[in-house]
C-alpha positions in Angstrom: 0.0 -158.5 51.2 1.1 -159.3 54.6 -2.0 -161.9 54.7 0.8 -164.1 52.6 3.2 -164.2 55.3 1.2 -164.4 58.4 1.0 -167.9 58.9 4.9 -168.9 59.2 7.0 -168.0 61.6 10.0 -168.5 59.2 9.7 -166.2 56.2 9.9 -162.5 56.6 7.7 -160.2 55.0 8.2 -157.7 52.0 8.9 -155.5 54.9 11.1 -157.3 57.2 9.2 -158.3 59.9 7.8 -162.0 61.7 3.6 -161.5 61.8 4.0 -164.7 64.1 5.8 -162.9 66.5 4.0 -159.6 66.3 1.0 -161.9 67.1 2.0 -163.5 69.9 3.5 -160.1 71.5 -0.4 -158.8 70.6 -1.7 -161.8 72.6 0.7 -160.7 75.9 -0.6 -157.2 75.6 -4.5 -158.6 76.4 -2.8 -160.4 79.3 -2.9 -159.8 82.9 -0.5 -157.2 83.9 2.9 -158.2 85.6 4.7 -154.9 86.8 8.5 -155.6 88.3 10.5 -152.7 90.3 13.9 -152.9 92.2 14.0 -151.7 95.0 16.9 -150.8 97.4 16.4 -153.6 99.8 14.7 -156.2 97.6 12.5 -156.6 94.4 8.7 -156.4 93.9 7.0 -158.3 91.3 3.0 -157.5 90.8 0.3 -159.0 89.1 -3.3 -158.6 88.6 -5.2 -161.8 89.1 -8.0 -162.7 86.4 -10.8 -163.9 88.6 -12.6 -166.0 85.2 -15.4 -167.2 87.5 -16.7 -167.4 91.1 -17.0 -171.3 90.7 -13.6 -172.4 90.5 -11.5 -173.8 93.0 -9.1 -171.4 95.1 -5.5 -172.4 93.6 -3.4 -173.8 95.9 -0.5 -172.0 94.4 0.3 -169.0 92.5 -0.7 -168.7 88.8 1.7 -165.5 88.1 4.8 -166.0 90.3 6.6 -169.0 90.4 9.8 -170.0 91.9 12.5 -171.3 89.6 15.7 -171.4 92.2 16.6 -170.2 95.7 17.8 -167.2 94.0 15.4 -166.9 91.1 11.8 -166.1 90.8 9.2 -165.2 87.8 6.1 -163.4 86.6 4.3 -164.3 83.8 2.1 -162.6 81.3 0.8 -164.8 78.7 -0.5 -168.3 78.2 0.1 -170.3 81.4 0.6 -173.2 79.5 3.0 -172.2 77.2 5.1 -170.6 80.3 4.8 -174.1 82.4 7.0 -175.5 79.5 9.3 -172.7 79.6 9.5 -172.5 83.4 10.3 -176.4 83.4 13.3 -175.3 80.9 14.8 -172.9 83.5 14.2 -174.7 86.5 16.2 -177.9 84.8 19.3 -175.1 83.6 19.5 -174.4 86.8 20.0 -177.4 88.2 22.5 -179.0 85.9 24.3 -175.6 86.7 24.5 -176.2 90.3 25.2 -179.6 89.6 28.4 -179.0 87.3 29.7 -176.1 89.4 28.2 -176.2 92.7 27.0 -172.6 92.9 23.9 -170.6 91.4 23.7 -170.0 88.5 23.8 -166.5 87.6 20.8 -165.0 86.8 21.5 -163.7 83.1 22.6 -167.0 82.2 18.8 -168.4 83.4 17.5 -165.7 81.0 19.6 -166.2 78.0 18.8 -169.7 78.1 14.9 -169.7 77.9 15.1 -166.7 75.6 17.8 -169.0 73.0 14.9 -171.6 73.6 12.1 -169.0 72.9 14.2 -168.0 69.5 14.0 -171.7 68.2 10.7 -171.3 67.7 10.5 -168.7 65.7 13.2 -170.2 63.2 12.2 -173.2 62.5 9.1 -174.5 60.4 6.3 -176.7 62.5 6.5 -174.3 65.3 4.9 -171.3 66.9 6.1 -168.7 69.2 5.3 -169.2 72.8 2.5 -166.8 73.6 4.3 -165.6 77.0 6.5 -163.0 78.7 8.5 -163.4 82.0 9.6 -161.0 84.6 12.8 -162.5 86.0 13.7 -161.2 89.3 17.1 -162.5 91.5 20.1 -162.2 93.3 23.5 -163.3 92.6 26.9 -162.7 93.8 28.1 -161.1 90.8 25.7 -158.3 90.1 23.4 -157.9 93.1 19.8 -157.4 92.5 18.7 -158.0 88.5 15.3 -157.7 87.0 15.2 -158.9 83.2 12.4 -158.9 80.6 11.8 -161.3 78.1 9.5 -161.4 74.8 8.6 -164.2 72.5 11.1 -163.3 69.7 13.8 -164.1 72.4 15.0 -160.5 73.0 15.3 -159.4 76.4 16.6 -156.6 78.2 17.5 -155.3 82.2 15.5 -153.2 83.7 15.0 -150.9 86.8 11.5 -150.9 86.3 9.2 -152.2 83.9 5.3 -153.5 82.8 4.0 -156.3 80.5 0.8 -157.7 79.8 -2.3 -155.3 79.3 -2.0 -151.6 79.1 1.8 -151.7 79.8 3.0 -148.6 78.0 0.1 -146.6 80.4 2.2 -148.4 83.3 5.1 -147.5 81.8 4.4 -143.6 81.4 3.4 -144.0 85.2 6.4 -145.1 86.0 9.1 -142.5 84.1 7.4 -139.7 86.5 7.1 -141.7 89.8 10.1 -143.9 90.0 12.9 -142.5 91.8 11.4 -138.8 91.0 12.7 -137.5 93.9 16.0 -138.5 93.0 16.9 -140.4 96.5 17.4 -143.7 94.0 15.5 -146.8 94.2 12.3 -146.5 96.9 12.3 -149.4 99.8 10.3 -152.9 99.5 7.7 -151.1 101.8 7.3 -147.7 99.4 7.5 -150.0 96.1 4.3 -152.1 96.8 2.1 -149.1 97.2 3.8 -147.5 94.1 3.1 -151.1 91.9 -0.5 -151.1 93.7 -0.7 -147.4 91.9 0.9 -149.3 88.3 -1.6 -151.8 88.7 -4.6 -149.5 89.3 -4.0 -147.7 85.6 -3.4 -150.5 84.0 -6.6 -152.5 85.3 -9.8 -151.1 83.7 -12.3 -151.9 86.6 -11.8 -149.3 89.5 -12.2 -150.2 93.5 -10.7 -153.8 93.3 -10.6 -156.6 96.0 -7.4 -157.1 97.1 -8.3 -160.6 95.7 -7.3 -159.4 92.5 -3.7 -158.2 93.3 -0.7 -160.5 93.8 2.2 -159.2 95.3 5.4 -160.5 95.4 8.8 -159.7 97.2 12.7 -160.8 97.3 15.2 -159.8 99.5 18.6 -160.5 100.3 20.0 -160.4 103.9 23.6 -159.1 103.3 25.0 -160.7 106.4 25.0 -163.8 104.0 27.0 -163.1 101.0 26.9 -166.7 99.9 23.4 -165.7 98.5 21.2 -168.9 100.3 19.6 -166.7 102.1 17.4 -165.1 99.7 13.9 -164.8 101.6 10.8 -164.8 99.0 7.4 -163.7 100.4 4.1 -163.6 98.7 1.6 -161.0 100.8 -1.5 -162.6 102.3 -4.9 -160.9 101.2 -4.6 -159.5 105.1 -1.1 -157.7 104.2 -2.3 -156.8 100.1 -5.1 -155.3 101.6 -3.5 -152.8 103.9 -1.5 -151.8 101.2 -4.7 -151.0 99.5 -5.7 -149.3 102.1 -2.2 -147.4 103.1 -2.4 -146.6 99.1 -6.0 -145.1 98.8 -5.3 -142.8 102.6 -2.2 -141.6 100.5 -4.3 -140.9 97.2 -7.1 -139.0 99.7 -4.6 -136.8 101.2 -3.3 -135.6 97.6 -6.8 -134.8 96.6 -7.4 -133.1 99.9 -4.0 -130.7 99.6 
């Protein structure tokens, strides 16, 4: 039966769900993965890179993290062409916000807005959900720190730490038992990377990877600045991934030795 309500986005099954929807979610979850973590100085964002072929062209920028503000950055699992439409969308909020009021904007109100956007497309007929998740990561002066997940029926939620894209729940079993389990609260920028290095390895199914495959991300706020300009983003050379790698497998060694 559901096979006669699969192809809209705007009539709900005998059961009460959106196949649409459920589809699209299905196509994030054979995405690359994006893990997010807050840390106490800062937040990671980490994604594993889909090397497609050898013959292409080096990007010149990042395909999983993209800037949207001063204060506001992004991860995406999905179709990047679908997010480039959404990303445009926050990046222009943001602006007319800053325009109007002459601060940032807060980072929830970034979020609600693309994920209102996402919603109209699952309500009207023509249209098809975007096939794409963001990781939102920023600072503002209201709440601090914020990570925020969003999904393609518009829902989205905070978080301390989270995965999307391929094998997430794996990631996300990973991190209830190594996130904060010592109970000291959120780990530094420094301890986070090799703990999203460790997300990343479950979630990827090929085992010794290149640090060509890893993107790492970080934000952090200098609090001598509580205007909030001085949010500092830094994306780690293959140099600096790959000592991580390195500082990650020493660590891994020394467990199987004890």
């Amino acid at each position: 039966m559901a096979r006669r309500y699969d192809s809209s986005t705007t009539t709900f099954s005998p059961e009460g769900r959106l196949h649409q929807v459920e589809y699209a979610i299905e196509a994030i979850n054979n995405a690359g993965t994006c893990v997010g973590l807050k840390c106490s100085d800062g937040i990671i964002l980490a994604s594993e890179r889909k090397v497609t072929s050898k013959l292409l062209a080096p990007s010149k920028t990042s395909e999983k993290t993209y800037k949207v503000d001063g204060h506001c950055v992004l991860s995406v699992a999905g179709l990047s062409s679908d997010a480039s439409i959404l990303i445009d969308q926050a990046r222009l909020r943001s602006q007319r916000y800053y325009y109007q009021y002459q601060e940032p904007i807060p980072i929830e109100q970034i979020v609600e807005h693309i994920c209102n956007y996402k919603q109209s497309y699952t309500q009207y007929g023509g249209l098809r959900p975007f096939g794409c998740s963001f990781l939102f990561a920023g600072y503002d002066e209201h709440f601090g720190m914020q990570l925020y997940q969003t999904d393609p029926s518009g829902n989205y939620s905070g978080w301390q730490a989270t995965v999307i894209g391929a094998n997430n729940s794996a990631g996300k079993s990973f991190l209830k038992n190594e996130y904060a389990k010592d109970q000291d609260g959120a780990p530094t920028v420094s301890d986070g990377l090799k703990l999203a290095v460790k997300v990343l390895n479950k979630t990827m199914d090929s085992t010794g990877n290149s640090a060509e495959k890893y993107e790492l991300f970080c934000l952090r706020f200098d609090p001598a600045d509580p205007g909030g300009s001085n949010v500092s983003h830094h994306v780690l050379t293959d140099e600096e991934t790959r000592k991580v790698l390195e500082d990650v497998e020493r660590e891994q060694a020394n467990q199987g030795d004890a």
